[in-house]
C-alpha positions in Angstrom: 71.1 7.7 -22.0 68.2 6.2 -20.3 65.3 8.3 -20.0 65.4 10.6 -16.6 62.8 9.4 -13.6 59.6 11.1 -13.6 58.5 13.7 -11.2 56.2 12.4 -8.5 53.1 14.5 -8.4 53.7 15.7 -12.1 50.8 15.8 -14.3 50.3 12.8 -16.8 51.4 15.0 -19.7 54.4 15.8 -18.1 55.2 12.0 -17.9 54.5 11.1 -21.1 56.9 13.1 -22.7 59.5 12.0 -20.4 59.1 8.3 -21.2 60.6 6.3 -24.3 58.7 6.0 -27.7 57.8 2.7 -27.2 56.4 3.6 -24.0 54.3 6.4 -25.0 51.3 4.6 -26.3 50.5 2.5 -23.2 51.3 5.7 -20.9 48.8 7.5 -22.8 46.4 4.7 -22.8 46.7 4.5 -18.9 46.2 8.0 -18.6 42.7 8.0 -20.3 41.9 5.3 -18.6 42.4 7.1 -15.2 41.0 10.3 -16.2 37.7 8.2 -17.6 37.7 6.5 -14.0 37.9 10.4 -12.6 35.1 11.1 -14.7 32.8 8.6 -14.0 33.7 8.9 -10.4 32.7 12.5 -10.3 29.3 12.0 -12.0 26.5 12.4 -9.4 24.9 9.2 -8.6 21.2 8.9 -9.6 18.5 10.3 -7.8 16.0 7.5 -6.7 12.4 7.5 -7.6 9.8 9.8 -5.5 7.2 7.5 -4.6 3.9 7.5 -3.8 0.7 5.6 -2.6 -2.9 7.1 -3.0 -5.3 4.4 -0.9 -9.2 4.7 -1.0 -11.4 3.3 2.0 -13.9 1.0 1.0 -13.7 1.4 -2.2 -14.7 -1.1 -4.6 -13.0 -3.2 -7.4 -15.7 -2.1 -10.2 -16.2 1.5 -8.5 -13.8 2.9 -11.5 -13.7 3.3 -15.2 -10.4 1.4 -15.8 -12.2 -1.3 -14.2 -15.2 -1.1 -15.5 -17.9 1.4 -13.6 -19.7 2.8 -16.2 -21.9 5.0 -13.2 -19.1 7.3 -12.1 -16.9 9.5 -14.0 -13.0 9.0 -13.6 -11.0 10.4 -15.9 -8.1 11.3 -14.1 -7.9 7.3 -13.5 -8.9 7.0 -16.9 -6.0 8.8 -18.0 -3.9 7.7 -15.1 -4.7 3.8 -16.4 -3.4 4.9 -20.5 -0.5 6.1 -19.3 0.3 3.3 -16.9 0.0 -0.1 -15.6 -4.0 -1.9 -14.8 -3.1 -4.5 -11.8 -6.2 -6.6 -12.1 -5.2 -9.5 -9.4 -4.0 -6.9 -6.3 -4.9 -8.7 -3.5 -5.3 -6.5 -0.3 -3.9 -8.9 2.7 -7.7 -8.4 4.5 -11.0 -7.4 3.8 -10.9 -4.7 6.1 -9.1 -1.8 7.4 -6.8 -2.2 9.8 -4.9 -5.4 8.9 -5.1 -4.5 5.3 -3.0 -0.9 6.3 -0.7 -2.8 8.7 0.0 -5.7 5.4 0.8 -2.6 3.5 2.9 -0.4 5.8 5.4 -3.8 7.2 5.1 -6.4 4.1 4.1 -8.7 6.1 0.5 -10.9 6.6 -1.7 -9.0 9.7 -1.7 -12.3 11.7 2.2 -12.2 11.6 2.4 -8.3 13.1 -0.4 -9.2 15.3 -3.2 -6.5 14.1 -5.8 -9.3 13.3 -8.7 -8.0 15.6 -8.4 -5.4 18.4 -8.4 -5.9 22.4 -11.5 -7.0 22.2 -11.7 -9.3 19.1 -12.9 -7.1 16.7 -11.5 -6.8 13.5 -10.5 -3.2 13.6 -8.6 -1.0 16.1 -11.2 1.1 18.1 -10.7 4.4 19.4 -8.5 4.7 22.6 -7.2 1.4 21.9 -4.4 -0.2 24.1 -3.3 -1.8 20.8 -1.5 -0.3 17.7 1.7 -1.1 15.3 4.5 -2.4 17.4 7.2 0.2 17.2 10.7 -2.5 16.6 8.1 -3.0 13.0 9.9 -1.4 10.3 7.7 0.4 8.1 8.2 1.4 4.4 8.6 5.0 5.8 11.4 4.0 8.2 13.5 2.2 5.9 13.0 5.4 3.1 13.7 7.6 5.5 16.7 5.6 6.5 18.0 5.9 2.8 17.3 9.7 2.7 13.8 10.3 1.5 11.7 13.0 2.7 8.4 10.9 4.5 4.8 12.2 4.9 1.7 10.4 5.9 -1.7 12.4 4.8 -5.4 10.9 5.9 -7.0 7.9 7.4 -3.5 6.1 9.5 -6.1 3.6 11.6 -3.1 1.8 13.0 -3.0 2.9 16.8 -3.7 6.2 17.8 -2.3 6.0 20.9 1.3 8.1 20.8 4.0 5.6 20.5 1.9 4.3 17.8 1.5 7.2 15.3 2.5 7.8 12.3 5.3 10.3 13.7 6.6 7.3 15.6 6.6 5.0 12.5 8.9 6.7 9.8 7.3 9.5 8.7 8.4 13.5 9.0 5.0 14.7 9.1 1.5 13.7 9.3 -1.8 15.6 9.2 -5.0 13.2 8.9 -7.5 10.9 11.2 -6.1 8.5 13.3 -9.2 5.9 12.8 -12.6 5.6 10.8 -14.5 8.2 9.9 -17.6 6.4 11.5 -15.6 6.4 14.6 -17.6 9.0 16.5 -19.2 9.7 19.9 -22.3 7.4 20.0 -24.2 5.5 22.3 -22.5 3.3 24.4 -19.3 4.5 22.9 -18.1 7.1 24.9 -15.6 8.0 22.3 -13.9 11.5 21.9 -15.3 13.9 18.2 -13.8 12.6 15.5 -10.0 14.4 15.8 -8.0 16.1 12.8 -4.2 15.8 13.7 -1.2 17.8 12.6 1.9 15.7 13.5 0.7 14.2 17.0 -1.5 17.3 18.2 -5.2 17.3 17.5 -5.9 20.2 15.3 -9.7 20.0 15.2 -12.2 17.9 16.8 -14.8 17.4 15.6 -13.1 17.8 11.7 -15.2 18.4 8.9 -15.5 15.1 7.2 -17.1 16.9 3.6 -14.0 18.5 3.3 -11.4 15.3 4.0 -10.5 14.6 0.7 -10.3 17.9 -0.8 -7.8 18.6 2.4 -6.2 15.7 1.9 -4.9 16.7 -1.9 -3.8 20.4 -1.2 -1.9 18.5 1.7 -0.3 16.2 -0.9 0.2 18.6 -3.5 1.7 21.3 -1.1 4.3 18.5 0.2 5.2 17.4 -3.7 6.2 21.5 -4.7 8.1 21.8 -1.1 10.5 18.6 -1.3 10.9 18.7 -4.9 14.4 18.9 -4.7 15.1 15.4 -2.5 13.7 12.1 -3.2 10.4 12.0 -1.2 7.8 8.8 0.2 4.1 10.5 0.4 1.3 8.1 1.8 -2.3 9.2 0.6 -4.7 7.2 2.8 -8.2 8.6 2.0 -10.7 8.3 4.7 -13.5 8.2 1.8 -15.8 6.7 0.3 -15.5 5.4 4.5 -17.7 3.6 6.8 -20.9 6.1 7.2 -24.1 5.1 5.8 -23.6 8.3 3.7 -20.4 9.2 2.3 -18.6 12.6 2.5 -17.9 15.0 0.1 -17.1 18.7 -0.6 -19.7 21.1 -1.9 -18.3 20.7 -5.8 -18.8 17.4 -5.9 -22.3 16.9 -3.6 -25.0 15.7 -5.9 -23.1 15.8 -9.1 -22.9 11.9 -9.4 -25.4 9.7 -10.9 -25.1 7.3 -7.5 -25.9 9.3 -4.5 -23.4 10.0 -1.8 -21.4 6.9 -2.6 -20.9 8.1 -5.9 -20.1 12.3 -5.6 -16.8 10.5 -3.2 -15.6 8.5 -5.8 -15.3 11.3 -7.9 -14.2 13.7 -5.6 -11.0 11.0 -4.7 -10.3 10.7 -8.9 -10.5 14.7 -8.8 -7.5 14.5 -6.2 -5.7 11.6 -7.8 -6.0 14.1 -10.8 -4.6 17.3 -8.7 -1.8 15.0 -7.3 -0.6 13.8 -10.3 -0.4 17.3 -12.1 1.4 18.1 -8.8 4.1 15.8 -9.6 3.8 16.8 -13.7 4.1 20.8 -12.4 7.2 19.5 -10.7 9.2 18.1 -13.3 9.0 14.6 -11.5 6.8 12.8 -14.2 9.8 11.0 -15.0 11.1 9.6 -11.5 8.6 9.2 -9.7 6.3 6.1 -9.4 2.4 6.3 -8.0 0.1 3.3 -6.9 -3.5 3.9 -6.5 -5.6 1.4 -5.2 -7.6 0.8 -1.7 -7.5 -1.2 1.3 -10.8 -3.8 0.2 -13.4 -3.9 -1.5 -16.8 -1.9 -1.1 -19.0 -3.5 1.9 -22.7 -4.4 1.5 -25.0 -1.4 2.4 -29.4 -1.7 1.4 -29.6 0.1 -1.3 -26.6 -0.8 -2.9 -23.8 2.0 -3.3 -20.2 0.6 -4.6 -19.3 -2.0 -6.7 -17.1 -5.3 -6.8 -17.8 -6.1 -10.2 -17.1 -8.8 -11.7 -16.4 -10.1 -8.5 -17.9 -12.1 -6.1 -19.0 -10.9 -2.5 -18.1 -7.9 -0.6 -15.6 -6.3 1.8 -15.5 -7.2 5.3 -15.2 -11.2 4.2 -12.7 -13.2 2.1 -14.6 -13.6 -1.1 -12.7 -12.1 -4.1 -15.2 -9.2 -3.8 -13.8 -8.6 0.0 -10.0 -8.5 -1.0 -8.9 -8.3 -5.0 -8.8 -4.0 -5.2 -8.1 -2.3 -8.2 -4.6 -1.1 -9.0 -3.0 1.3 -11.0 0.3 2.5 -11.4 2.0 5.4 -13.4 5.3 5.8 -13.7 6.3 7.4 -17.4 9.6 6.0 -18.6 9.7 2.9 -15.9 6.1 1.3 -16.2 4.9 1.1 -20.3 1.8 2.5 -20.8 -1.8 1.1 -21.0 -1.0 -2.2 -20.2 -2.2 -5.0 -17.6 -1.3 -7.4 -15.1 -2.9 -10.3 -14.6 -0.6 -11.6 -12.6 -1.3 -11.9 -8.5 -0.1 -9.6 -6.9 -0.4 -8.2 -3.2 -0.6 -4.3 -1.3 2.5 -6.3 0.8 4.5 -6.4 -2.5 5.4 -2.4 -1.8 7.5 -2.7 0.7 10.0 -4.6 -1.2 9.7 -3.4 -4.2 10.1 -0.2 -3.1 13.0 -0.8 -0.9 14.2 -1.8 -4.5 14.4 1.0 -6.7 15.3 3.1 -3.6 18.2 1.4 -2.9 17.6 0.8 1.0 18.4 -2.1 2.9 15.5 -4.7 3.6 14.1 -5.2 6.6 15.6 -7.3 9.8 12.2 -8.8 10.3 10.7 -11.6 8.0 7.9 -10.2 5.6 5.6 -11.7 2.8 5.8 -9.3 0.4 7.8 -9.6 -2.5 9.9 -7.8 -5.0 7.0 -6.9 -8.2 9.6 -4.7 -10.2 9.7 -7.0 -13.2 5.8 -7.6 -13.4 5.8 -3.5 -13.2 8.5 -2.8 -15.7 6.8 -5.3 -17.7 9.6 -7.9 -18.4 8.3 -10.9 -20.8 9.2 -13.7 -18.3 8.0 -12.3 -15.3 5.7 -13.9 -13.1 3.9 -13.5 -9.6 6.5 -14.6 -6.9 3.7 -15.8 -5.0 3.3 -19.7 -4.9 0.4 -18.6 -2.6 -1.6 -16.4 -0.7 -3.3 -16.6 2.2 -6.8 -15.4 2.5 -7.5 -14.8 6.7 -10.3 -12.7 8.2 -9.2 -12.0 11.7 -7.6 -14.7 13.1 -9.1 -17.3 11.1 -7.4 -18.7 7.8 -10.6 -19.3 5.4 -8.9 -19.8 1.9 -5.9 -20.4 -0.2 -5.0 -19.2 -3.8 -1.9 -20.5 -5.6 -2.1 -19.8 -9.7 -5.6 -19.7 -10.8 -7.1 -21.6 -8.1 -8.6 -20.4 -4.9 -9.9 -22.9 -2.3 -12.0 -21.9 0.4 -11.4 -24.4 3.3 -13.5 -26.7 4.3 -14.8 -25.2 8.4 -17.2 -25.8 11.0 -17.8 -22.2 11.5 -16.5 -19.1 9.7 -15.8 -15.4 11.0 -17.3 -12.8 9.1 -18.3 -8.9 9.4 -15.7 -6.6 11.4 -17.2 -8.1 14.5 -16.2 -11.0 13.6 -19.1 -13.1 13.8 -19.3 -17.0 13.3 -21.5 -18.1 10.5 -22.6 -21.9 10.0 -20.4 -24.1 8.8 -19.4 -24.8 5.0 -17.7 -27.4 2.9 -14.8 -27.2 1.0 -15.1 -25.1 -2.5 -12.6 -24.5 -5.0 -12.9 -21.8 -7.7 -10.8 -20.7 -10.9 -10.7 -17.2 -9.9 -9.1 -16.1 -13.5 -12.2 -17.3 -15.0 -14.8 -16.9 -13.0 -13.9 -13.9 -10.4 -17.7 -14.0 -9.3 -16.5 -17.6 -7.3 -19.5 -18.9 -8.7 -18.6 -22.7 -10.0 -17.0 -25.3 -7.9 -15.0 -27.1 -9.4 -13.4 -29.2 -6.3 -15.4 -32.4 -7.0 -13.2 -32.2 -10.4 -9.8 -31.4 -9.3 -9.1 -32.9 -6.0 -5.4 -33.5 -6.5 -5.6 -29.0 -6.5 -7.7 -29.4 -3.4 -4.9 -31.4 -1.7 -2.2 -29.4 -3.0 -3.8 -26.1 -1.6 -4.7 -27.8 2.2 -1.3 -28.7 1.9 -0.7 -24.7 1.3 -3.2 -23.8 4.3 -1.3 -26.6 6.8 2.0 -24.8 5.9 0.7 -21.4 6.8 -0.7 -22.4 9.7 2.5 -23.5 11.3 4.0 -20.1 10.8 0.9 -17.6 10.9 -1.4 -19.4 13.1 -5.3 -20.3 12.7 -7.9 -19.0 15.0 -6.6 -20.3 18.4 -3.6 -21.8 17.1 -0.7 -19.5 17.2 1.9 -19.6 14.7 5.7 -19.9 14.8 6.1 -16.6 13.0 4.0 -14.3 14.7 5.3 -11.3 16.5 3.6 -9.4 18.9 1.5 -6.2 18.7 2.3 -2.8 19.8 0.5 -2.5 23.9 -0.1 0.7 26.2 -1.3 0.2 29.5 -3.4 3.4 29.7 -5.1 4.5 26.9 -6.1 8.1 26.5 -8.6 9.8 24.1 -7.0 12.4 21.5 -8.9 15.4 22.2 -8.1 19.0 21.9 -5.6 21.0 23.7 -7.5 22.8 26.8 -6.3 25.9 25.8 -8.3 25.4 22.5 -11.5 23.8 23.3 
């Protein structure tokens, strides 16, 4: 007799003995395929990587251990470099603040966001500003926070602080930090309000105690690391130190313990909170998915006497000489990154964005950036190489030099913007450097290599028809953030 039917809705033991010997084998082979299927369907899916961004102010390429300050003492970042990755070409996308952070927080060039110079030409946003990040930008924090990730933003933001500008307004859950510089105070001629202290978009304290900044800052960080453990998490360190004072902030453990003044007892204060945030993470049990970048927004500006360091780079912050805009980098991330390595490879503060839109598994961004995807330079994969063909060297709104491979040219120009004022210098010929050898810019070698020289004005031409250059706006641009009556953050009445 031919075997009976099966039961619908039996189990697949049930079936199996119901069906012909011939028959059994395959029917059993089916039914551990399904149940593997079952299995693997059940299994959670993977958490994605915390991640995390610790960015000084001002601080300088040689200002560090890993990089080769032998005045201040680092050794979380000593550690933090042995057990991670040394980015040694990190180009920030300016030389100072304002359109460095906004290169950072959309992936994209300042000039093509629009946060170039302020209303009135400057090179920074100013308190009570009409101008600030435009709100249709999508940030890192927005498209995290889109993918599930708990967002905070902790310290200097300097990207607008008028309210549809803040960082509440641009992806993140929480803030608590200064909205500009810490130099931004009342002064003459600048009727500006005390330097505020805001929690989410109320000021808190006005004026804030600056010596206390950083060591605020880390309890801040590490208190948000032990409360969102459990959920994937984006936390945004922006330091306000070493800053933009003559005489750099600090909290009493650390004033007059270095061996460079004021300048100095910051820089070790801001490794002592890299240190604290780190453990954070270790306490945690997140060593081993999470991923931190330390680095700053440019390089250390000139002050008389002389406080950070560039070394061995040429020039300082506030211009585009290697000094100005190549910060140091560093990023842990135990099990994902190998340890005590380096890249020499160029690489860019934009490159966040997509990279970590990446290993978060969120969808890009609708607007066109310049950052790229760095995973495999990161993760250290043999064949890897910058996805840069070039990068673009403005200050403000003028386009002053090209780098593609080892060559950087500075472009040949009857005047040249420098300073956050943006002040027009004499003119200058065309120079061309091999930045890989000689980072101090100090040969030129375009006299030698002209076909380079030609390639790289060919570069410049390019990004001027989709960036812009000084007066000449570029096909790619989109506009800046605008309120039509700014107002000072002060304190509530209630408070004051």
């Amino acid at each position: 007799m031919p075997p009976s039917p099966a039961p619908s809705g039996g189990s697949h033991a049930r079936v199996s003995r119901r069906l012909t010997p011939a028959l059994a084998p395959a029917a059993a082979l089916l039914a551990a395929l399904t149940l593997a299927c079952l299995s693997r369907a059940a299994a959670p899916t993977p958490r994605p990587p915390n991640l995390i961004v610790l960015l000084c102010d001002n601080l300088g390429y040689g200002d560090i251990a890993p990089f080769g300050s032998t005045l201040h003492r680092t050794p979380e970042l000593d550690r933090m470099a042995r057990e991670g990755l040394r980015l040694t070409h990190l180009y920030a996308a300016s030389g100072v603040c304002t359109p460095s952070r906004a290169a950072l927080m959309t992936g994209s060039y300042p000039r093509r966001v629009n946060l170039h110079r302020n209303a009135r030409g400057g090179a920074v946003l100013q308190p009570v500003e009409p101008i600030g990040l435009h709100p249709a930008e999508e940030t890192i924090a927005e498209l995290l926070r889109e993918r599930g990730y708990a967002t905070a933003m902790i310290g200097k933001w300097h990207l607008g602080d008028q309210a549809p500008f803040l960082p509440t307004r641009q992806g993140f859950e929480s803030y608590l930090g200064v909205p500009y510089s810490d130099d931004m105070t009342p002064r003459e001629g600048q009727p500006w309000p005390e330097l505020p202290l805001l929690r989410n978009e109320e000021v808190i304290e006005a004026p804030v105690d600056r010596d206390q900044l950083t060591r605020r800052e880390a309890e801040a960080a590490v208190r948000f690391i032990q409360e969102h453990r459990e959920r994937p998490f984006f936390l945004y360190v922006a330091h306000a130190m070493p800053g933009s004072t003559r005489a750099p902030y600090s909290s009493p453990a650390f004033r007059g313990r270095s061996r460079n003044g004021a300048w100095g007892d910051a820089v070790e204060e801001l490794d002592w909170a890299a240190g604290q945030i780190l453990a954070a993470v270790r306490a945690a049990g997140l060593a081993e998915n999470t991923l931190v970048v330390w680095t700053s927004d440019n390089g250390a500006p000139r002050r008389d006497p002389v406080q950070g360091s560039n070394r061995p780079l040429g020039g300082w912050g506030y211009t585009t000489s290697e000094g100005g805009m190549r910060v140091p980098g560093i990023v842990w991330a135990p099990g994902r990154v190998p340890a005590g390595r380096e890249c020499t490879e160029l690489t860019t503060l934009m490159d966040l964005l997509p990279t970590f839109v990446r290993l978060a598994g969120a969808r890009p961004p609708a607007n066109r950036i310049d950052g790229r995807d760095i995973w495999p330079l990161l993760a250290g994969e043999p064949a890897a190489r910058s996805p840069h063909e070039a990068f673009l060297y403005y200050h403000g709104d003028q386009l002053q030099a090209v780098r593609s491979g080892p060559w950087k040219l500075h472009l040949a120009l009857p005047a040249r913007a420098t300073g956050t004022a943006g002040k027009a210098a004499g003119p200058r010929p065309a120079r061309l450097h091999d930045v890989t050898r000689d980072p101090a810019e100090s040969e030129d070698l375009a006299a030698r290599h002209p076909e380079v020289v030609a390639r790289l004005e060919r570069a410049a031409e390019a990004a001027r028809v989709e960036l812009g250059d000084t007066d000449r706006p570029g096909r790619g641009q989109r506009p800046a953030g605008w309120v039509a009556d700014p107002r000072p953050l002060r304190l509530p009445a209630a408070t004051r």
